[in-house]
DOVO-227058 format. One record per residue (C-alpha): residue in three letters; x, y negated, z negated. Coordinates in pm, whole numbers, plus 50000, padded with zeros to 5 digits. Layout:
BEGIN
AlaXYZ ...
***
This chain:
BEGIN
Unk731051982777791 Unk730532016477989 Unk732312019078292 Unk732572041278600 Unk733682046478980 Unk730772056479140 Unk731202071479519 Unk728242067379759 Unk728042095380050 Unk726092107680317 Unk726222125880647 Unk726092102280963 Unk723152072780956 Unk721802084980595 Unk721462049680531 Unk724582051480300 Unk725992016480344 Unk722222001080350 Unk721922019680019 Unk724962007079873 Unk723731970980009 Unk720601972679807 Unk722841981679480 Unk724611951779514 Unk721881931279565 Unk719701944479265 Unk722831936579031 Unk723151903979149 Unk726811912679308 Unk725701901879647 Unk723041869979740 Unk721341882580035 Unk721201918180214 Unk723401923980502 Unk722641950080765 Unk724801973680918 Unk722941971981264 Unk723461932381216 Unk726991934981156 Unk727021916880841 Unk727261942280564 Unk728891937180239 Unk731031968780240 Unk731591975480649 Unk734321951180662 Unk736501958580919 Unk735391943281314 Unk735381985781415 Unk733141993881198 Unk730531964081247 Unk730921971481604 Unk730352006981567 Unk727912006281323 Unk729512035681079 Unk731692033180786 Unk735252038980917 Unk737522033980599 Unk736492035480236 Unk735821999780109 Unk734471994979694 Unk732641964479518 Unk732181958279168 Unk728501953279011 Unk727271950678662 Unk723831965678514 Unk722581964878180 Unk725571972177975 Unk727641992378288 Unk730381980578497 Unk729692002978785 Unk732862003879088 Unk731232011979394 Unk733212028079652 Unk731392033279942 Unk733002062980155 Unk732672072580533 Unk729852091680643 Unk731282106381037 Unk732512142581034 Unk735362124481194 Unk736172105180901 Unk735402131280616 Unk739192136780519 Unk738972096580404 Unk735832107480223 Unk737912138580086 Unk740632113279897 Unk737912090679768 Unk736752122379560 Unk739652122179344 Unk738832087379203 Unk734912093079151 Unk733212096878813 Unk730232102878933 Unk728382105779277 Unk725512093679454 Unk724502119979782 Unk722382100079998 Unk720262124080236 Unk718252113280520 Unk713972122580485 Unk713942129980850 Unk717202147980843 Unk717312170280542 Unk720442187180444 Unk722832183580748 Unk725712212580804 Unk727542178180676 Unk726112171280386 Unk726652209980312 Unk730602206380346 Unk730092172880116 Unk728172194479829 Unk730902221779828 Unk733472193379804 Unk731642175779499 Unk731412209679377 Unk735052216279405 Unk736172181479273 Unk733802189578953 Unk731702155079042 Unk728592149478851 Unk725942142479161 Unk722742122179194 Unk720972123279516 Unk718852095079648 Unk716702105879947 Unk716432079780149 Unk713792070380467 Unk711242085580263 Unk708962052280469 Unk709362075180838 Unk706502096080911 Unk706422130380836 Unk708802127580533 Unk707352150680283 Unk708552148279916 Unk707702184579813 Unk709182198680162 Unk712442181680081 Unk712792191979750 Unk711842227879813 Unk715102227480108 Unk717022207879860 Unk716682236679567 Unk717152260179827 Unk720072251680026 Unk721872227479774 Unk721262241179409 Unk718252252679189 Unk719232224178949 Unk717852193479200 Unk714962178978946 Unk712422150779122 Unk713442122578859 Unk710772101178999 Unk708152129478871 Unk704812106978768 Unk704282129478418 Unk707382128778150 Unk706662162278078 Unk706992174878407 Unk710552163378410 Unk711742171478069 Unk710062206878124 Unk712182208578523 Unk715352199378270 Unk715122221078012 Unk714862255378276 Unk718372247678367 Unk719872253978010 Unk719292275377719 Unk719902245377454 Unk717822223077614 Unk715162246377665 Unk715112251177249 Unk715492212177224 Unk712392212477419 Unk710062237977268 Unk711112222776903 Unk710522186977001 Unk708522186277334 Unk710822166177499 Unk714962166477631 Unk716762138177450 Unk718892111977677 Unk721722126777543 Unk721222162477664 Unk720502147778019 Unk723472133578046 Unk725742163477936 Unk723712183578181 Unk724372159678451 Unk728322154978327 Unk728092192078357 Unk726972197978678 Unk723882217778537 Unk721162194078650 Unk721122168378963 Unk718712140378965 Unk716952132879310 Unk715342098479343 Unk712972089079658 Unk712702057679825 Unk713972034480116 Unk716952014480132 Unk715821996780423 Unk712481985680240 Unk713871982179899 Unk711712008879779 Unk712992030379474 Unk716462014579472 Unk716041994679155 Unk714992031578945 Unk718252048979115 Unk720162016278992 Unk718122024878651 Unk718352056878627 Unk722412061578728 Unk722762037678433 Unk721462056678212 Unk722902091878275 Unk726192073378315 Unk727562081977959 Unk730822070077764 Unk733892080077827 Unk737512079077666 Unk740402079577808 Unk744582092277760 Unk746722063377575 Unk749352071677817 Unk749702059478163 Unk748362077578485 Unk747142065778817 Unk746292084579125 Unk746752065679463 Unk744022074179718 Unk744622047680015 Unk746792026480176 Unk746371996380388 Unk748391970480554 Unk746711936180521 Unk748681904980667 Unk752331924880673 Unk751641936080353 Unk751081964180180 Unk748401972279956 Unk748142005279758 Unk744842011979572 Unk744732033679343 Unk742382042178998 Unk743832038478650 Unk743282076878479 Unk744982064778126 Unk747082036077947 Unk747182001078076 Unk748271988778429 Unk749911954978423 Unk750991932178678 Unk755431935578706 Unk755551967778523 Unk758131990578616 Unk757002023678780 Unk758602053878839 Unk758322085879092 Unk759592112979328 Unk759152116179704 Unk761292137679946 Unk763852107479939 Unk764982114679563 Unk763942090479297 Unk762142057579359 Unk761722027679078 Unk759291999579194 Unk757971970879050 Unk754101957979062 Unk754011921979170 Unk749781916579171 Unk746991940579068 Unk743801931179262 Unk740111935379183 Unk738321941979483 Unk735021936479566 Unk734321938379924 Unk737061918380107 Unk737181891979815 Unk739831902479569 Unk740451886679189 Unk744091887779101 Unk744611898378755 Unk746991901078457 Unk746001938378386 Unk743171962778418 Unk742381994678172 Unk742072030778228 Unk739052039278441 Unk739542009878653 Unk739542015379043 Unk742321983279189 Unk744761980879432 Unk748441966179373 Unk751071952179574 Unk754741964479554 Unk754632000879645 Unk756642009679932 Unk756942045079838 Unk753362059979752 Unk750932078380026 Unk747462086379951 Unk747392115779684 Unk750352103879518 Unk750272106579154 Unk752232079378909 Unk752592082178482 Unk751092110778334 Unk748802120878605 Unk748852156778679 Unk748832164779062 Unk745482169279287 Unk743852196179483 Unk744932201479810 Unk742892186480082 Unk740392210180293 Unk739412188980545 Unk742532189980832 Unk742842175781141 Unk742492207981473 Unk742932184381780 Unk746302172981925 Unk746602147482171 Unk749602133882396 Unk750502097882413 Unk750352089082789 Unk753622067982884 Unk752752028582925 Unk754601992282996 Unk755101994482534 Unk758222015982438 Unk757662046882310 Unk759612039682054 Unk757562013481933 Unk754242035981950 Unk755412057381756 Unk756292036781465 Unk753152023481427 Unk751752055781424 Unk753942063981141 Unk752122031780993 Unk748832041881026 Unk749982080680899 Unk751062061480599 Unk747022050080583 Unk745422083080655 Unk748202112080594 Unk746032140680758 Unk746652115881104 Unk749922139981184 Unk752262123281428 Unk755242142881595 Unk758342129181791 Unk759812156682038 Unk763282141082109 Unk764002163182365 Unk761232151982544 Unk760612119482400 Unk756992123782337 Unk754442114982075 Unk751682137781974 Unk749252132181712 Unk746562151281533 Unk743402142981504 Unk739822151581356 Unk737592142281679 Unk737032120881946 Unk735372089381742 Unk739042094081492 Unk740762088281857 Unk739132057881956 Unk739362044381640 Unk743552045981683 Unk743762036282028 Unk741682005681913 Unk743911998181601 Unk747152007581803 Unk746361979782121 Unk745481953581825 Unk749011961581678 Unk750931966081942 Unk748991937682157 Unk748191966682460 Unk746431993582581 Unk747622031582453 Unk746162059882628 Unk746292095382497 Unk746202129682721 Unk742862151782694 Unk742642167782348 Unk743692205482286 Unk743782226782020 Unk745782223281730 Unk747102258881645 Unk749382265281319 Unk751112294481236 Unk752282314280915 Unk753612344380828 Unk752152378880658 Unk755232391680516 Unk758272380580268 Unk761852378580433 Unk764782360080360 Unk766492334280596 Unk770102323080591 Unk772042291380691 Unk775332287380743 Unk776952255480859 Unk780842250880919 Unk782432233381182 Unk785632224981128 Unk786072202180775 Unk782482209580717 Unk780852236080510 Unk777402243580367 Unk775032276080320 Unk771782279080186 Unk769462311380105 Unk765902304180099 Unk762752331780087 Unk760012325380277 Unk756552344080143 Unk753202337480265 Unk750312316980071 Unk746972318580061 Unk744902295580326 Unk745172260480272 Unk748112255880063 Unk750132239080357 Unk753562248080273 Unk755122251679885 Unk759012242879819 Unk760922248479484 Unk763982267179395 Unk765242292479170 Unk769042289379226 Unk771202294678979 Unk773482262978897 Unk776382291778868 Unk776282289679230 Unk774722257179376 Unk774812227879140 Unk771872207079101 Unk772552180679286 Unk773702198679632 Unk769802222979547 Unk768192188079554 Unk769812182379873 Unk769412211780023 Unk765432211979922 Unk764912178280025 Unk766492180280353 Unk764082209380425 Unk761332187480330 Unk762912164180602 Unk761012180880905 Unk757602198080992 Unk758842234281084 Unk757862249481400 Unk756842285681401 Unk758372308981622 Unk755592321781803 Unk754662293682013 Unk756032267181884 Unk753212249781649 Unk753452237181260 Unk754362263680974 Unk751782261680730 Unk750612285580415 Unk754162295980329 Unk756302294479986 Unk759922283580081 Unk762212290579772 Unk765652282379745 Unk767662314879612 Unk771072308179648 Unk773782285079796 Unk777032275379823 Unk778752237279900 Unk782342231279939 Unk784392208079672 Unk785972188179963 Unk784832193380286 Unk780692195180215 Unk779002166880340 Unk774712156380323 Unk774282163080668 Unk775572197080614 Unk773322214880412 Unk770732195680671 Unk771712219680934 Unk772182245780697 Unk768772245980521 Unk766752239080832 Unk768572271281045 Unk768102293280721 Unk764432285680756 Unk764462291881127 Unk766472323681070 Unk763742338680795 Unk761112328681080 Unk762322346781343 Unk762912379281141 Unk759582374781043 Unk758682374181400 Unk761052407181459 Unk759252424381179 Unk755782416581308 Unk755232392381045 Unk754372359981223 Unk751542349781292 Unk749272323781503 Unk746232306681318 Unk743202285081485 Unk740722262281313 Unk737232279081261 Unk734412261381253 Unk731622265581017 Unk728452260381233 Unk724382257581245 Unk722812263381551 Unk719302253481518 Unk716922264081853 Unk713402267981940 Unk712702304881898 Unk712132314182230 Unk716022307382305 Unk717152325981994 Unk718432356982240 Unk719872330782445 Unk721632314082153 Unk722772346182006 Unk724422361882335 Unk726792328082370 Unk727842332482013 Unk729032370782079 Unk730662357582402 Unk732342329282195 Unk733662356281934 Unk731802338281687 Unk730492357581365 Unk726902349681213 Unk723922362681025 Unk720092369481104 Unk718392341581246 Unk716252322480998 Unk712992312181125 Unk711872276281026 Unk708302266981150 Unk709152274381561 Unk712572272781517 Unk715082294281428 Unk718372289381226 Unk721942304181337 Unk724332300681073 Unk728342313081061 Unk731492309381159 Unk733162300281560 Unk737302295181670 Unk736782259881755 Unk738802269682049 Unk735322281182206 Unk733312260082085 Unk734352225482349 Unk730962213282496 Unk728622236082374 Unk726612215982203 Unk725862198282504 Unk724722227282662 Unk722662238982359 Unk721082204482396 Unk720222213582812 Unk719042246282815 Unk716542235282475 Unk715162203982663 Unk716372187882351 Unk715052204282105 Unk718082223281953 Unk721062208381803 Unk724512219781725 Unk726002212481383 Unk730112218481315 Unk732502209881053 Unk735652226080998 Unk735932261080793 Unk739832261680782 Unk742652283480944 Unk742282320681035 Unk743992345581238 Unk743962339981601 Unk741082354481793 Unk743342356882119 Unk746422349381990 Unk747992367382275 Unk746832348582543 Unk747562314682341 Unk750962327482299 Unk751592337082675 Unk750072302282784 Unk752342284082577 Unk755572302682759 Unk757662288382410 Unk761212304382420 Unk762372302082003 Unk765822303282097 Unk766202282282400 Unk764512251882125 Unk767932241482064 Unk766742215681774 Unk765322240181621 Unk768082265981606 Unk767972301881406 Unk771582309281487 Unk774662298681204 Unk778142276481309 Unk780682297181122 Unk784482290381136 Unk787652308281175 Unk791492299381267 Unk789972262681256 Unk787552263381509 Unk783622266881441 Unk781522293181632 Unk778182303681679 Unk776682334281540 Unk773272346981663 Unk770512346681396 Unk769952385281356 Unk774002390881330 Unk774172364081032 Unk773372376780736 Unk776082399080811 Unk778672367380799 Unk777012349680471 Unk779762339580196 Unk776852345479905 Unk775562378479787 Unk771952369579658 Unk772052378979297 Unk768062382179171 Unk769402384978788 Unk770982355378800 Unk768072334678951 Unk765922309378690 Unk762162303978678 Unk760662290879016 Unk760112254878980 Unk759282225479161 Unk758202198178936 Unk761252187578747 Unk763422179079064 Unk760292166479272 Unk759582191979480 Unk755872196979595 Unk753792207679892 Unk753452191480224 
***
């Protein structure tokens, strides 16, 4: 039998989870239709999201057509909740783009087609609400080929030849296979789908149960066989906590999961070996325990303490970094529950969703966490009073800044109070956007042995470094271990702790004395769409919000602003766009990634951060002499270091074989 996990998305109320409703119910998975405005769907399981009315957390069901076992996961469709969609992407086979009539292509469903497009995900669209007035078949299609790809065919096209002849324009072997034989062959459709070459559009309503049995249909049929690797893989893309316990789901990419096998992996801790007690078979919130499930397979398992989202087990190779990021920060507000005890269930629900980034600032004993939106927020202050059985409240929102740096130095550590002793070398270069930060080493065991490099490496993994500009996460840096040097007696863990973590500091703030440091802000990509009248209204704001963008694009008597914004000016304005149109315009964001500051001074002199005076964060060394440890100032240190950095002597950069990865 043919199998596949099959991903259902959509901007915000596309009609996804009414879509994936109707599925079910055609293949007989499901009895009777639930609705999500009647709080009884099959796949919005969780009280939020019935209440809400939007799909907060990925949820899958299992149905069975013809001669396919089809896993649907159905993913959420908020910009709020689009790094959940993000992981789900790893898992899919194939994908089904639902796109409201009266909507059209959405600056959302944009940032979902270059995300299918970056995963490699075979797509079929299903344009739903077709039953609204005004919803034009031939309109859509024509924004569809334009703004989406040239490759969208109408499968629903009344004359066979129409469709085989829309097929065959999109490749040259199909084209001969069609002036030969008059027709494309099933086979060729498929590898053209598989391929990314051609993407089916089927018409219809969810609501009304009109063209959902030919999408069922037709996704069966381009659906084709598939083997897979003898050995085994998995790739984990959620976690949830479900009566105390943990639940890891994860899809099957080769080989044979069983219930009790043994498994094996790496994590900033060292080594972990865990054992599976069930493998579950979910299908809404019913689950079927059993024995063992086969490559291909989308489950979820009980036993793994040590996996996150994105984690990779067997033979699996790992994933692309995520684009989607979090770039809002909020304060928790002090309350009758302990601090202490906020914050670790944060950490639980970080565990869930790793993009939610939660902080701890001893000194001042505060929590901060990251966030995509407002919606995101609720959503946590909801799940946080049902844990912690009270009210959290978080400060306004600001602006999550990162920073990075645009040149390669070299930091050093030393650490050695008296009957202590540890130093550590590390080079810190910069890397492109979006690669978070990289460790690995290329020590030489001549001078650090293996273990003490895992040490050192993993204790630097230990922390989220601040930069030294104002104070906010390092990202988009390389941080290599070069050299080292541990003491046979006196060298403890903790040591090369302090060590590794002032080396880094040190490299930062010569960075900073070199010019090299920098201060990034989220951009936003955006589309501004306003009667044409305002258009020199529109365009003035965006100058004044240091935004950059093309020509207008006039559609009918309205006029299209697309490009870029810091989301640091953006705040309201859509608000305002939505006053001075009397309604008419609308305001469409999602996030673009991290550039350059626009006005990184002022940021800088707002935040008043003093590098040195952040005592946890220290660039200066603890050396020793006659005895007694003392401090030496980070620019006077490497003048002090015990180890002259040998380059000849250094191996290949890895990071693989001793668990090493990005963060």
């Amino acid at each position: 039998m043919r199998q596949a996990v099959v991903g259902i998305l959509a901007h915000v109320d596309a009609g996804k989870t009414t879509l994936a409703e109707a599925l079910l119910f055609h293949a007989g998975a499901i009895r009777t239709l639930g609705r999500v405005d009647h709080g009884d769907s099959h796949l919005d399981t969780d009280d939020m999201e019935r209440a809400r009315g939007i799909t907060i957390f990925s949820s899958q069901a299992v149905l069975q057509h013809d001669d396919v076992r089809i896993t649907l996961v159905d993913a959420p469709g908020h910009v709020d909740f689009s790094a959940e969609a993000e992981r789900t992407l790893q898992i899919l086979d194939y994908a089904v783009l639902v796109i409201g009539a009266n909507d059209g292509v959405t600056g959302h469903t944009a940032t979902l087609w270059r995300l299918l497009e970056r995963y490699g995900i075979p797509t079929i669209l299903f344009i739903n609400k077709m039953d609204l007035v005004g919803a034009e078949r031939d309109a859509v299609m024509a924004q569809l080929m334009g703004r989406l790809s040239d490759g969208c065919v109408d499968w629903t096209a009344q004359e066979a030849d129409t469709l085989h002849e829309a097929v065959a324009a999109t490749d040259e072997e199909a084209l001969d296979e069609y002036l030969d034989q008059g027709v494309v062959s099933q086979e060729t459709m498929c590898r053209l789908v598989a391929e990314r070459r051609v993407f089916p559009c089927f018409f219809g309503s969810a609501l009304r149960d009109q063209g959902v049995e030919e999408l069922l249909d037709g996704l069966c049929l381009l659906l084709p066989a598939r083997t897979w690797p003898d050995a085994f893989a998995a790739r984990v893309y959620k976690v949830t906590h479900e009566k105390g316990e943990r639940v890891t789901w994860l899809k099957v990419t080769g080989g044979t999961l069983h219930a009790k096998d043994q498994l094996t992996g790496v994590d900033s801790t060292g080594e972990w070996v865990e054992k599976v007690n069930q493998v579950r078979l979910y299908s809404g919130t019913r689950f079927e325990v059993v024995p063992e499930v086969a490559a291909g397979t989308a489950c979820a398992v009980t036993g793994l303490s040590h996996v996150i989202p994105g984690s990779v087990l067997g033979d699996e190779k790992q994933g692309k970094q995520p684009v989607l990021a979090p770039v809002l920060t909020y304060r928790v507000e002090p309350s009758d529950v302990d601090i202490h005890a906020v914050y670790q269930a944060l950490r639980e629900l970080a565990e869930e969703d790793p993009l939610l980034g939660v902080t701890w600032d001893a000194q001042l004993e505060e929590v901060r966490v990251q966030l995509m939106g407002a919606v995101q927020l609720e959503v946590v202050r909801d799940r946080l009073a049902e844990r912690l059985g009270a009210p959290i409240d978080f400060g306004p929102g600001s602006i999550l800044y990162k920073e990075t740096v645009s040149v390669q130095v070299m930091g050093y550590g030393h650490f050695e109070p008296l009957r202590h002793y540890a130093e550590a070398h590390f080079r810190i270069e910069p890397l492109p956007a979006g690669l978070g930060v990289v460790y690995g080493t290329v020590c030489s065991t001549d001078d650090l042995d293996l273990n003490w490099q895992r040490l050192a490496l993993g204790c630097a993994m230990e922390r989220d470094h601040k930069g030294v500009l104002a104070g906010y996460p390092l990202t988009d840096v390389r941080i290599t271990l070069i050299s080292g040097r541990a003491h046979l007696k006196h060298t403890e863990g903790g040591d090369f702790r302090q060590a590794a973590w002032r080396a880094i500091r040190q490299g930062l703030m010569t960075a900073r004395e070199q010019g090299g440091a920098v201060l990034l802000e989220p951009w936003y990509r955006f589309e501004l769409e306003v009667p044409m009248d305002k258009v020199g209204r529109a365009m003035a704001d965006l100058q004044r919000m240091s935004a950059r963008f093309s020509a207008p694009l006039s559609r009918d008597d309205m006029a299209l602003l697309e490009g870029e914004v810091p989301a640091s000016e953006v705040g309201d304005y859509a608000l305002d766009v939505a006053a001075y149109t009397g309604g008419n315009g609308s305001l469409t964001c999602e996030l673009l990634g991290y550039e350059p500051c626009h006005d990184a001074g002022s940021v800088i002199e707002a935040s008043a951060y003093d590098p040195e005076a952040d005592l946890p964060h220290t660039p200066d060394s603890v050396f020793c002499s006659h005895g007694a440890g003392y401090t030496v100032k980070w620019f006077e240190v490497s003048g002090h270091i015990h180890v002259t950095d040998d380059p000849a002597r250094e191996r290949p950069w890895r990071a693989a074989d001793a668990g090493f990865f990005a963060r």
